[in-house]
C-alpha positions as CSV (number, residue, x, y, z in Angstrom):
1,X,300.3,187.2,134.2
2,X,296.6,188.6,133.2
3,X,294.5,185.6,132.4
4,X,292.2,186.7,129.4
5,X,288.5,185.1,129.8
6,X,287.0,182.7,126.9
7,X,284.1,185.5,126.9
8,X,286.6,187.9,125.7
9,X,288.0,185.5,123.1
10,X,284.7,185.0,121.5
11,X,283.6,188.6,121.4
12,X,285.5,190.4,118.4
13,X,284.3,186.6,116.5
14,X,280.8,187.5,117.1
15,X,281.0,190.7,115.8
16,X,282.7,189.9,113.0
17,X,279.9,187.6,112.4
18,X,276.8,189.9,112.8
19,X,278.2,192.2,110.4
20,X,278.8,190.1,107.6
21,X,275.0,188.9,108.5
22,X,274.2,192.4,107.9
23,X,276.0,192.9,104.6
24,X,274.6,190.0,103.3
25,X,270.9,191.2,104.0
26,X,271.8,194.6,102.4
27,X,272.9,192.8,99.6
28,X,270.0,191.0,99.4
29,X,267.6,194.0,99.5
30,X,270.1,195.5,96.6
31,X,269.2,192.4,94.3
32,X,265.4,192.7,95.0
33,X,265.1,196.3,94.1
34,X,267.3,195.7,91.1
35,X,265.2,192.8,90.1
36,X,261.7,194.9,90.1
37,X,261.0,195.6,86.1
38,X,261.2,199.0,85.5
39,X,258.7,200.6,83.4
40,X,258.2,200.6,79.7
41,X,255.9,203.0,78.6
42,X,254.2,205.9,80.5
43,X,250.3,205.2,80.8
44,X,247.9,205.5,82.9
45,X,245.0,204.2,84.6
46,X,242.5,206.8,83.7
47,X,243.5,208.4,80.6
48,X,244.2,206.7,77.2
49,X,247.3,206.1,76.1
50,X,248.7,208.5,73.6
51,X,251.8,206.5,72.4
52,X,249.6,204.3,69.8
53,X,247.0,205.6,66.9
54,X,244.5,204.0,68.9
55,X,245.0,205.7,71.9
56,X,245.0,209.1,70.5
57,X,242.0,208.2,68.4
58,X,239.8,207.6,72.0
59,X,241.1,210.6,73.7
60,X,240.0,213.2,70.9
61,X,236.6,211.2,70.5
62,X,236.2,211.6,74.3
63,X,235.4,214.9,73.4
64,X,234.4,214.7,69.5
65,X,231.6,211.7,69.9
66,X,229.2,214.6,72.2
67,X,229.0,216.4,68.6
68,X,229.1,213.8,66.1
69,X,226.0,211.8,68.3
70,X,224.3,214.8,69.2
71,X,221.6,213.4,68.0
72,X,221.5,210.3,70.2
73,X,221.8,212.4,73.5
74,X,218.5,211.6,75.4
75,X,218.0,215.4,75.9
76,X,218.7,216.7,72.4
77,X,215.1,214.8,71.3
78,X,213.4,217.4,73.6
79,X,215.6,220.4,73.0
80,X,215.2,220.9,69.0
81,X,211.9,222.3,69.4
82,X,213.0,225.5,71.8
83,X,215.8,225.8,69.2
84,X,213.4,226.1,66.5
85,X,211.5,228.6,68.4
86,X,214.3,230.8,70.0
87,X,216.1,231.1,66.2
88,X,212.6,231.8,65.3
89,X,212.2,234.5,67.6
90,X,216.0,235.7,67.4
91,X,215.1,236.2,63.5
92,X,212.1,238.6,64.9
93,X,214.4,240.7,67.0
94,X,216.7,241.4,64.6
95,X,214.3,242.1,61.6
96,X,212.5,245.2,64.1
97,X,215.7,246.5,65.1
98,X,216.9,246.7,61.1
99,X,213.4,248.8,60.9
100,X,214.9,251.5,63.3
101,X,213.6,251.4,66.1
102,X,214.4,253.5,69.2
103,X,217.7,252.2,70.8
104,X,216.5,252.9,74.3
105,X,214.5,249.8,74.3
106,X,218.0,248.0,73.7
107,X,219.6,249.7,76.5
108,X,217.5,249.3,78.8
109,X,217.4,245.1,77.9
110,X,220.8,245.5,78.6
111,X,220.4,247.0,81.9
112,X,219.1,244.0,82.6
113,X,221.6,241.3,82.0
114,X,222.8,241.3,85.7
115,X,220.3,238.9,86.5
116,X,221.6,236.4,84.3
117,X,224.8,235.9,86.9
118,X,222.3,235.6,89.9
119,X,220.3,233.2,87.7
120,X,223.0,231.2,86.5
121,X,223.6,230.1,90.7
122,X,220.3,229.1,90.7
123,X,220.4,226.9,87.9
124,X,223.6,225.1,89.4
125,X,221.6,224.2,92.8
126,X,218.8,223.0,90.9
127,X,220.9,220.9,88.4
128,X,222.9,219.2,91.7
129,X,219.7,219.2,93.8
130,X,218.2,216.6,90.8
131,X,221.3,215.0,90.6
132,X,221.5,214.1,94.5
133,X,218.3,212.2,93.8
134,X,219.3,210.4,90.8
135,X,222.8,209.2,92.8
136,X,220.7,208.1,95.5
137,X,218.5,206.0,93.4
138,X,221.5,204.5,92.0
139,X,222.9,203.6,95.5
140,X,220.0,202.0,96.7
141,X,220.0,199.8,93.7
142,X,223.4,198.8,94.4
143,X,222.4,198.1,97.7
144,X,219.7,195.7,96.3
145,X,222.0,194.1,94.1
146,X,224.5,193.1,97.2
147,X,221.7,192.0,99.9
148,X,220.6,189.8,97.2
149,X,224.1,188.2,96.7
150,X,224.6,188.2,100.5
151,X,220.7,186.2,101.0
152,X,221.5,183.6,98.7
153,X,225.1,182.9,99.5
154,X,223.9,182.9,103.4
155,X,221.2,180.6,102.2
156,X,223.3,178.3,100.3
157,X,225.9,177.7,103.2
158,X,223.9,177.9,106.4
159,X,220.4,176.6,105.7
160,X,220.3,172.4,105.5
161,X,217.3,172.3,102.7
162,X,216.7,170.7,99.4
163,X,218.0,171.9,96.6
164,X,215.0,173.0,94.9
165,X,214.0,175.1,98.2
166,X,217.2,176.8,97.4
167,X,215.9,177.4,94.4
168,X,212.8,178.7,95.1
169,X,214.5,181.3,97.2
170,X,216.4,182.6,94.7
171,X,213.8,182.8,92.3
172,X,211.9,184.7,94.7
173,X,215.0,187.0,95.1
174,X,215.0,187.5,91.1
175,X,211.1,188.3,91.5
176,X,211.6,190.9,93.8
177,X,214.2,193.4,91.8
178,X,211.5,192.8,88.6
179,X,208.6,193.4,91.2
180,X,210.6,196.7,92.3
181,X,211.4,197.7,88.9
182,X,207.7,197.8,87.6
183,X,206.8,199.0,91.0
184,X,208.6,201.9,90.6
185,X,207.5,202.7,86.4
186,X,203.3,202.5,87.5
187,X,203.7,199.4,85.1
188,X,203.1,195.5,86.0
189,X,204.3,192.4,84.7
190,X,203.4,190.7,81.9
191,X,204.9,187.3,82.9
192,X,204.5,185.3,86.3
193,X,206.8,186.4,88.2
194,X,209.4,183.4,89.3
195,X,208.6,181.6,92.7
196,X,205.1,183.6,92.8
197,X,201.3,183.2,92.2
198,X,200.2,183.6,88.4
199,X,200.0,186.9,88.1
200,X,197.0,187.4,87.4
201,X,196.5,185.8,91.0
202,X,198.0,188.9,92.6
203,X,195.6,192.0,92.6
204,X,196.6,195.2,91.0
205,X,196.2,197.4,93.7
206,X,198.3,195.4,96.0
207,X,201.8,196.8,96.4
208,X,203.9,193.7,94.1
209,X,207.3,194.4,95.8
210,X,205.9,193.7,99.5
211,X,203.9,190.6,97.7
212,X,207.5,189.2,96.8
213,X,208.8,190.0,100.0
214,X,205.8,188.6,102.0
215,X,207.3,185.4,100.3
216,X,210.6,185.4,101.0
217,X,209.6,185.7,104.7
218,X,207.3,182.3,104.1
219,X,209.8,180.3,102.8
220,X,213.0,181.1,105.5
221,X,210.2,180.6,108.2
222,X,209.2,177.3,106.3
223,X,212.4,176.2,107.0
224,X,212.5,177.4,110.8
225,X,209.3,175.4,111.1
226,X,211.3,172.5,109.7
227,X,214.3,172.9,111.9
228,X,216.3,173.3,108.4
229,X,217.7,176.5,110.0
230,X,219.1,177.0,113.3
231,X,217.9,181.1,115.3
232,X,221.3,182.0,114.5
233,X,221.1,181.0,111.1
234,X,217.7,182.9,111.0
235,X,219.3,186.1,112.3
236,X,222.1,185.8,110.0
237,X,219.2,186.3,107.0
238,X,217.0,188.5,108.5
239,X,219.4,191.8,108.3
240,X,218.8,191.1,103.9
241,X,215.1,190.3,104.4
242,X,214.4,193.4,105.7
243,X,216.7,195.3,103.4
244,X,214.2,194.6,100.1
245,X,211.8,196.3,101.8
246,X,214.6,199.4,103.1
247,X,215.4,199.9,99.4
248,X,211.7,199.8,98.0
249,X,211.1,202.6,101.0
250,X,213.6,205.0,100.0
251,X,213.2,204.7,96.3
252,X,209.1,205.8,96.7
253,X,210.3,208.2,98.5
254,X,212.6,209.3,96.1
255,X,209.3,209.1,93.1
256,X,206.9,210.5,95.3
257,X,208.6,213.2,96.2
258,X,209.8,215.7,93.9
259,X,211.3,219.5,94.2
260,X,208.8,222.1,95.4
261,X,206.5,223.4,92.7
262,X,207.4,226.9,93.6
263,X,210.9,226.3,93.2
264,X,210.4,224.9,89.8
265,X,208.2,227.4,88.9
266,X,210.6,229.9,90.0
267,X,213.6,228.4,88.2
268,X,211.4,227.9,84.9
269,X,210.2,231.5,85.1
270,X,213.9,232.8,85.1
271,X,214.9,230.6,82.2
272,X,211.8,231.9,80.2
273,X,212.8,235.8,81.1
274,X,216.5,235.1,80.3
275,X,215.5,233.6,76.8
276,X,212.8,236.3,76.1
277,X,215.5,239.1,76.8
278,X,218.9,237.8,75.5
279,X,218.2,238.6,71.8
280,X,217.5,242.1,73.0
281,X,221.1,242.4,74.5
282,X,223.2,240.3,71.7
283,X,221.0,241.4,68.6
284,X,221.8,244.9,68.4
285,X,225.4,244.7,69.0
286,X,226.5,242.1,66.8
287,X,225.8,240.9,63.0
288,X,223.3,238.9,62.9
289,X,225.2,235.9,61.2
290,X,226.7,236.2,64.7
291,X,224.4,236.9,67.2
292,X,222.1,234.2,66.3
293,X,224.6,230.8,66.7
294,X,225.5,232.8,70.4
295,X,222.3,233.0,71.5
296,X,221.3,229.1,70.0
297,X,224.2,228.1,71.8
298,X,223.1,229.7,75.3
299,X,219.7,228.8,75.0
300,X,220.7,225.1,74.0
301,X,222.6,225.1,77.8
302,X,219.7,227.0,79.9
303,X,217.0,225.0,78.4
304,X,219.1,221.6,78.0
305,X,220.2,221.5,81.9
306,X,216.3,222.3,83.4
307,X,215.6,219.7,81.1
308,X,218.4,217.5,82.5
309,X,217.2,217.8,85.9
310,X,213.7,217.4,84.9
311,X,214.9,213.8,84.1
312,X,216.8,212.8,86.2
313,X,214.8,213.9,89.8
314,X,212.7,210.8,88.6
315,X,215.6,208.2,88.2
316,X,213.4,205.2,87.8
317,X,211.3,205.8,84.2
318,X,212.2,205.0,80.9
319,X,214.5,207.8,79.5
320,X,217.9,207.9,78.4
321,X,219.2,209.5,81.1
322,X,217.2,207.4,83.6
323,X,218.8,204.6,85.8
324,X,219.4,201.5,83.4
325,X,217.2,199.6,86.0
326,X,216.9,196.7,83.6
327,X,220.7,195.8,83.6
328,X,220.7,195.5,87.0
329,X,217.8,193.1,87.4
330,X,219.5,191.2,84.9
331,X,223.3,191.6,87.0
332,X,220.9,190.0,90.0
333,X,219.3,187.6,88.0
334,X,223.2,186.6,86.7
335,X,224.5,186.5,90.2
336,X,221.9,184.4,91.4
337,X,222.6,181.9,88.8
338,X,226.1,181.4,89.5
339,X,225.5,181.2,93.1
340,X,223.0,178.6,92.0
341,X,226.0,176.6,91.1
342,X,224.2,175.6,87.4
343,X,221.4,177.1,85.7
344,X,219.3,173.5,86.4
345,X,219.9,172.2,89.6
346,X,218.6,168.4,89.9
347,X,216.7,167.6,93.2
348,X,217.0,164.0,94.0
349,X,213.7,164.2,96.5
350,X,211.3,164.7,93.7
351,X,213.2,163.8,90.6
352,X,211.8,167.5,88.7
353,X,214.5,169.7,86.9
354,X,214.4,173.5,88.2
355,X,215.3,176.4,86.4
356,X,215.7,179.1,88.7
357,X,215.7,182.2,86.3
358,X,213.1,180.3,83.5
359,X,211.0,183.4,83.8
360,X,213.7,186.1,82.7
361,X,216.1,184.6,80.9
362,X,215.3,186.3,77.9
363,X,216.3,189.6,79.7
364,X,220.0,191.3,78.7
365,X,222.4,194.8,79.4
366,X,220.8,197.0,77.8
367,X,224.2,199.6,76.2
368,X,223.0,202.8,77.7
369,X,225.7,205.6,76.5
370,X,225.6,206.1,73.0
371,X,229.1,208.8,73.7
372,X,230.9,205.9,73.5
373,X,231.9,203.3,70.9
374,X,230.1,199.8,70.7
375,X,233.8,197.8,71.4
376,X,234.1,200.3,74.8
């Protein structure tokens, strides 16, 4: 007689049991995925959604508002004059070739529209060449706005000091995007600065934004004096400290040095010969009722995107289409404030009431796009 082993016995029972462990996990799996709520509506992230009056009514003004606020586009306040001028000289065009004039003048203007193609190239370069500049302005503020966060939420966990020291750092942080703003518009304050000197204390030939900085550096070493901050706590700041100074850096560089004045010249020189010839070409060949809204409508895109870039190579003035560098000082100044914990922080030591952002408070968002509605 063959004696079976216990081993044997127990096998067919342990696979019996492994696979009702695995139909129990696939049901399981089954439930989850019949549990996840399907969708109700299609939408998406980017686009409006059509299914409700609402939605349709932002989609068409997404492309109706750049007409019915013409007007408030930064660029059209400089472009109604070369309008004027161009229908004026359209008007011209047409009256001497209703007086009969030889057509060969016509055809040979016409011979010349090929340039227009080579031209239009140009103008694309110079257009993303300006907007390059007005990006990395942009970026460099945003920069500034996170090494400020970063210095005062470093300061506020890994330096043992007062309260109001804390303070007096972040004020001093606040200072420095207002320094760098006026810096960078040839203006100067006309309030003290918070955590600095009087202004009038601070000579105006001095250069404000290393003034602010040269105090920032004072107060962290203060503390190293003190032994409030350990060397690694002092390299853990230093990396921000330097970066205020980074930022102001690139952005002069960025004001100081605009396109070459040949290549503007150039670039101006081909929008003046395409404007002088292009009534010659469309006049003759069309009514004038015609011709004239073409040749508004062209000259309002050559003249409106060399006026475009003319803006925006210089991101940091006072145009619409210039960086809204107010906003951000007042997104730093808001930050700041919150890290701050309160807007008054009490310091036990010397029994005063500080107001870190006393000095700016009065500063808001400015709403900077005027193609969109007040409630976007």
């Amino acid at each position: 007689m063959t004696l079976v082993s216990p081993n044997a016995l127990d096998a067919p029972v342990s696979c019996y049991q492994g696979l009702q462990l695995q139909m129990s996990d696939m049901q399981e799996n089954v439930q989850r995925v019949q549990a996840i709520p399907k969708p109700t509506a299609r939408s998406t992230m980017t686009l409006p959604n059509m299914e409700t009056a609402k939605g349709v009514h932002r989609a068409l003004g997404i492309f109706i508002h750049p007409f019915t606020r013409m007007h408030k586009i930064p660029v059209f306040k400089r472009l109604w004059l070369y309008l004027t001028l161009m229908a004026v000289y359209s008007v011209g065009v047409t009256w001497v070739a209703d007086q009969g004039i030889s057509k060969q003048i016509f055809k040979e203007a016409s011979n010349a529209a090929y340039i227009s193609a080579v031209f239009g190239l140009l103008l694309v370069v110079r257009t993303n060449s300006a907007y390059e500049r007005w990006w990395e302005g942009r970026r460099l503020w945003g920069q500034l706005v996170n090494d400020s966060r970063n210095l005062a939420l470093k300061a506020q966990a890994y330096c043992a000091v007062p309260a109001h020291e804390k303070v007096k750092l972040g004020e001093q942080i606040v200072a420095f995007a207002y320094a760098l703003k006026h810096h960078l518009r040839d203006s100067r304050p006309t309030k003290n600065l918070p955590g600095m000197p009087p202004i009038e204390q601070i000579p105006k030939s001095y250069h404000l934004p290393s003034q602010v900085s040269l105090r920032l550096y004072e107060t962290v070493n203060s503390w190293r004096l003190k032994n409030q901050i350990s060397e690694m706590g002092l390299l853990i700041l230093d990396p921000h400290l330097r970066a205020f100074m980074d930022v102001s850096g690139a952005c002069e560089r960025i004001k100081t040095t605009p396109l070459a004045v040949s290549y503007r010249a150039f670039m101006r020189q081909g929008i003046a010969l395409n404007l002088v010839i292009m009534p010659w070409i469309v006049g003759p060949q069309l009514d004038s009722w015609i011709s004239l809204p073409l040749i508004l409508v062209a000259s309002y895109f050559l003249v409106g995107l060399e006026l475009i870039a003319e803006d925006i190579e210089d991101p940091f003035g006072l145009d619409g289409d210039d960086l809204p560098l107010d906003s951000i000082c007042a997104n730093i100044q808001k930050s700041i404030t919150e890290i701050s914990a309160s807007s008054i922080v009490k310091d036990v030591e010397t029994g005063l009431d500080f107001d870190p952002l006393k000095y700016t408070k009065s500063i808001k968002a400015v709403h900077v796009d005027p193609l969109k509605l007040e409630e976007d």
